[in-house]
C-alpha positions in Angstrom: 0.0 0.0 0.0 2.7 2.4 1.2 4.9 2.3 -2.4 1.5 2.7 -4.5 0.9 5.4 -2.9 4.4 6.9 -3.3 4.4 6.1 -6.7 1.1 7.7 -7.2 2.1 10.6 -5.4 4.8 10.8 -7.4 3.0 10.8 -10.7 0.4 13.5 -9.6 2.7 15.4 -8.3 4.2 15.5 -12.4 0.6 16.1 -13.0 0.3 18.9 -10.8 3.2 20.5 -11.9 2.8 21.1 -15.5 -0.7 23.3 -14.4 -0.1 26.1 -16.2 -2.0 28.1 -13.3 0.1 26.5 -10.6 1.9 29.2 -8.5 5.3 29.2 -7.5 4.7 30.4 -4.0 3.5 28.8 -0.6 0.1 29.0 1.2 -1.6 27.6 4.0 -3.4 24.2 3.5 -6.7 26.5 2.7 -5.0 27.3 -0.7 -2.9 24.9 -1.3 -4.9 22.7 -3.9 -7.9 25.3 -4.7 -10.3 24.8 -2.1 -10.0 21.2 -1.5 -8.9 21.7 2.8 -11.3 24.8 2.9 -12.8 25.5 6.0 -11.9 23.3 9.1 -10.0 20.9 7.1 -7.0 23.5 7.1 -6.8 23.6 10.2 -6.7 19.8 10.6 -4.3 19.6 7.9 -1.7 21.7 9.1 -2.2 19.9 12.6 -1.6 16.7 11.4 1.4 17.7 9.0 2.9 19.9 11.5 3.3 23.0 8.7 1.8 26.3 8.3 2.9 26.7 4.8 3.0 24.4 1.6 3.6 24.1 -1.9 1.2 26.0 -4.1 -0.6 23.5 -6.4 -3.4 24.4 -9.4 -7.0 23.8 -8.5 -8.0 21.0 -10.9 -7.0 18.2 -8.7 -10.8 16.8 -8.4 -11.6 17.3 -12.1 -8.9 14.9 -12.7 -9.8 12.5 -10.5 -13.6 12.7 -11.4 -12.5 12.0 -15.1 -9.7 9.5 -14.3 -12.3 7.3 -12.3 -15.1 7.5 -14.5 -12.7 6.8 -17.5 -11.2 3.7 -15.8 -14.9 2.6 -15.0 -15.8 2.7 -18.6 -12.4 1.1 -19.4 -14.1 -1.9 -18.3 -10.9 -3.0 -16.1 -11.1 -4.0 -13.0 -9.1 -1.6 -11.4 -7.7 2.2 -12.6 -4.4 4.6 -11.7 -6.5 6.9 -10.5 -5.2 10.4 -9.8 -3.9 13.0 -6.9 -6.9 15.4 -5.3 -4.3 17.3 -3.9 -0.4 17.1 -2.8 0.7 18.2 0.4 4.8 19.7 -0.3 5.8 21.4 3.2 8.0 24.5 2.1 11.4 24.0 2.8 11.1 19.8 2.8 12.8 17.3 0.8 11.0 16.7 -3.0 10.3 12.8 -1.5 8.6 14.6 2.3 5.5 14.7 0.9 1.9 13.8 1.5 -1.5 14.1 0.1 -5.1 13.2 -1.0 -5.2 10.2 -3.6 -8.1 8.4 -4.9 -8.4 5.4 -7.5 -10.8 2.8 -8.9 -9.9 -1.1 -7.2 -10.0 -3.9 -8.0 -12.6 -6.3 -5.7 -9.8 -8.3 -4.4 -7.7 -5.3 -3.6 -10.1 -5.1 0.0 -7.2 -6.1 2.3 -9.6 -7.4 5.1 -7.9 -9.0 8.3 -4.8 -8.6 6.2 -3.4 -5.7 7.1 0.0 -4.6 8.0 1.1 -4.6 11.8 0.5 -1.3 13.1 -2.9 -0.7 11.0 -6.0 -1.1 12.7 -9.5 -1.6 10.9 -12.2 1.0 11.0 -15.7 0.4 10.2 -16.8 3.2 7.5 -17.4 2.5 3.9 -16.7 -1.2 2.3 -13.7 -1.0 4.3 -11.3 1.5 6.6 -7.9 1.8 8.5 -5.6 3.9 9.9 -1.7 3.3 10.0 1.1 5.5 11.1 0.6 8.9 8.9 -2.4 7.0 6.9 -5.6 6.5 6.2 -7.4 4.6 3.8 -10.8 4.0 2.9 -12.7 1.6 0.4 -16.2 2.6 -0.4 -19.0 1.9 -3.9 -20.4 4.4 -5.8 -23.8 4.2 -7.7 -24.4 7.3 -10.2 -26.6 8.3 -13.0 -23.1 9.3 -14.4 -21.8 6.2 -15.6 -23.8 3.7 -17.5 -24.4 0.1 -15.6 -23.1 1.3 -11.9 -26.6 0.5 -10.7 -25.3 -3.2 -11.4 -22.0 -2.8 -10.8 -20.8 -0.1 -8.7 -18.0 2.4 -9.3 -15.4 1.1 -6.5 -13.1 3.7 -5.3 -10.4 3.8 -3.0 -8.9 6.8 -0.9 -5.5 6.9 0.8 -5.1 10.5 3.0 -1.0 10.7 3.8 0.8 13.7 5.9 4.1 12.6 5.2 7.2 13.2 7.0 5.6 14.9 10.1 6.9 14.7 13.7 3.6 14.7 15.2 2.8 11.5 16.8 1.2 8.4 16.4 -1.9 8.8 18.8 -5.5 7.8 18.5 -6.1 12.3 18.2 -4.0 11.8 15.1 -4.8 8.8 13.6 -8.9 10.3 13.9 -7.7 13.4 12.5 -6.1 11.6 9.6 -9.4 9.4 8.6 -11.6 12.6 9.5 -9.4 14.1 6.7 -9.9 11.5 4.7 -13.8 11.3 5.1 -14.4 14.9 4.3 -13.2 14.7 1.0 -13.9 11.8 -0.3 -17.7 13.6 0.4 -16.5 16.0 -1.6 -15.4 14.1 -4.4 -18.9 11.7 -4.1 -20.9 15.2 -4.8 -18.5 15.7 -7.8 -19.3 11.8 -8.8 -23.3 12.2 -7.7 -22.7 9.0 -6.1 -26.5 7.7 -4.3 -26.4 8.1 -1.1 -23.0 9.5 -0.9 -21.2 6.4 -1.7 -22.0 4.3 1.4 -20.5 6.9 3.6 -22.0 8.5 7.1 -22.3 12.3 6.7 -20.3 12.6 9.7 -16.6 10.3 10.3 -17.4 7.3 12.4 -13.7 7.1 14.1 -14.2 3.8 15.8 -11.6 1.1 15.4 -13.2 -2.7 14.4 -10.3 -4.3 16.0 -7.2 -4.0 18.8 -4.0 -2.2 17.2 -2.3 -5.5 16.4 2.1 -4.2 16.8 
């Protein structure tokens, strides 16, 4: 899980850059991507990071991933690359000290289950949740008028929220504000989609673990 998400990183982070409106500046986490962290989300954001200042990236981060999901869906694969909502670059941090927002279409046996990595724990929003150390992931089915036959076989999308290199620490306060993080915009990005019933997910984050922390 940890090197896709590096790799996909990676590759929106290429993506991001060749925006021709992307600024070559820094901003808070309430500009850094458009409006994607608007609102209390900033806040959280720079909490959970531990910077006040990132980055600037363009704004188009959810049109791409709206278009890359719906055309992997219609690819008729079972799975899709996906694309990066937004990535988190801490001014004055390495070019690999990074974090972000990631979302991409998987494959049904992708659900990791009781699989999961030591130091993951099981949530119980969506098709499937976790929280690790820095991470949070969540699995969850989306039904729109959008794409053709979802009604019968749902759009399944997955979304990974990273902070990347952060000394913050690894508490229960941080691992809920990661997944909270992670809640809020894959809402956002189920409006885009016009996903029924906001693709399975609660309105409001339901932080409770499924299982004990296994070390």
């Amino acid at each position: 899980m940890a090197a896709g998400l590096v790799m996909a990183l990676g590759a929106g982070g290429v993506a991001c850059a060749s925006e021709k409106e992307e600024k070559r500046t820094f901003v808070g986490a309430a500009e850094v991507c458009g409006d994607v962290f608007a609102g209390p989300l900033a806040e959280m954001v720079e909490k959970t990071t531990g910077d006040k200042l990132f980055f600037a990236k363009g704004s188009k981060g959810m049109e791409r991933v709206v278009t890359a999901l719906k055309e992997g869906y219609e690819s008729g694969n079972p799975w899709a690359a996906g694309d990066v909502l937004c990535l988190l670059r801490p001014k004055d941090a390495n070019q690999t000290d990074e974090g972000g927002a990631y979302f991409s279409m998987y494959a049904p046996e992708d659900v990791e289950g009781e699989g999961l990595p030591a130091g993951y724990e099981l949530y119980t929003m969506g098709v499937e949740s976790s929280v690790g150390r820095g991470k949070a992931s969540i699995y969850f089915e989306c039904v729109t008028p959008g794409l053709k036959g979802s009604d019968k076989t749902p759009l399944r999308i997955h979304g990974i929220f990273a902070r990347g290199k952060s000394d913050v620490p690894d508490t229960r306060e941080y691992r809920n504000l990661n997944m909270t993080i992670l809640h809020a915009v894959s809402l956002k990005l189920v409006k885009e989609l016009e996903c029924e019933n906001n693709g399975g997910l609660p309105k409001t984050p339901v932080l409770t673990p499924k299982q004990p922390l296994r070390q």
